[in-house]
C-alpha positions in Angstrom: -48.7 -18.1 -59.0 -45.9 -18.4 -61.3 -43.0 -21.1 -60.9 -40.4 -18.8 -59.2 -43.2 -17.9 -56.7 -43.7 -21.2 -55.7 -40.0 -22.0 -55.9 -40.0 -19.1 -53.3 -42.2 -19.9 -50.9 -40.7 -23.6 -50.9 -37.3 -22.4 -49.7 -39.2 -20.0 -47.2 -40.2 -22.9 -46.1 -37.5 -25.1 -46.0 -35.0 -22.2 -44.5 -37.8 -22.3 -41.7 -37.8 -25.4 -41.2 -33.9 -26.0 -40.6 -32.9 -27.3 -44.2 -29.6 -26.4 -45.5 -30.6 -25.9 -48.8 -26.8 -25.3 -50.1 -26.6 -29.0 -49.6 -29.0 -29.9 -52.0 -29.9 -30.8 -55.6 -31.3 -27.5 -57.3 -35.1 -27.9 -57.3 -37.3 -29.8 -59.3 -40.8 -28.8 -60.0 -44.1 -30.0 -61.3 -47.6 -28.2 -61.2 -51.0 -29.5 -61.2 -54.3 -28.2 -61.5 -53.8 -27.1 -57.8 -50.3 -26.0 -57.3 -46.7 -26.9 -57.4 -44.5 -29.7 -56.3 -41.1 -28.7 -55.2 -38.6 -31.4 -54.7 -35.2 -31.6 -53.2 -32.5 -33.9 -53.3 -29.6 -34.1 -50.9 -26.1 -33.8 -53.5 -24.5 -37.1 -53.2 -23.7 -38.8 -51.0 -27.2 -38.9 -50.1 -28.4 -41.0 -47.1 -31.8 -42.9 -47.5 -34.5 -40.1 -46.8 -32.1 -37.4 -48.0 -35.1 -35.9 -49.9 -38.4 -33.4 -48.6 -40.8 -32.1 -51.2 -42.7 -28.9 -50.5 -46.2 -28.8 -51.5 -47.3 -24.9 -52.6 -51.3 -24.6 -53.6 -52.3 -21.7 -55.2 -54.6 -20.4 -51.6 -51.2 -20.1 -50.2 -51.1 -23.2 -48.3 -47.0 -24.6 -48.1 -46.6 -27.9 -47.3 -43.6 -29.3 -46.3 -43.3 -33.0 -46.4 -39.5 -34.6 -45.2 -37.8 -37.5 -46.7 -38.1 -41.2 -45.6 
């Protein structure tokens, strides 16, 4: 799976799960071993928890994990 793949399937998944993604940070991304990390950022002002990652491994699985 390349980057843009899993950069892909993360805003599948967040546009699935309800997330605005217009009102976000453009993506950051780290891979592993395993997979890729996407991150996003609400764009300032950003409320405590204005963050979810989305977790992509290379079987497919997407992950979505929301901010705190």
């Amino acid at each position: 799976m390349t980057e843009q793949e899993a950069i892909s399937a993360a805003e599948r998944e967040a546009l699935e799960a309800g997330y605005a993604l217009d009102d976000y940070e453009p993506a950051s991304v780290r891979s592993d071993d395993r997979g890729w990390s996407v991150f996003y950022t609400l764009k300032p002002p950003a409320p405590p928890g204005g963050h979810f990652s989305v977790r992509v491994e290379k079987a497919d699985v997407v992950r979505l994990f929301p901010g705190r």
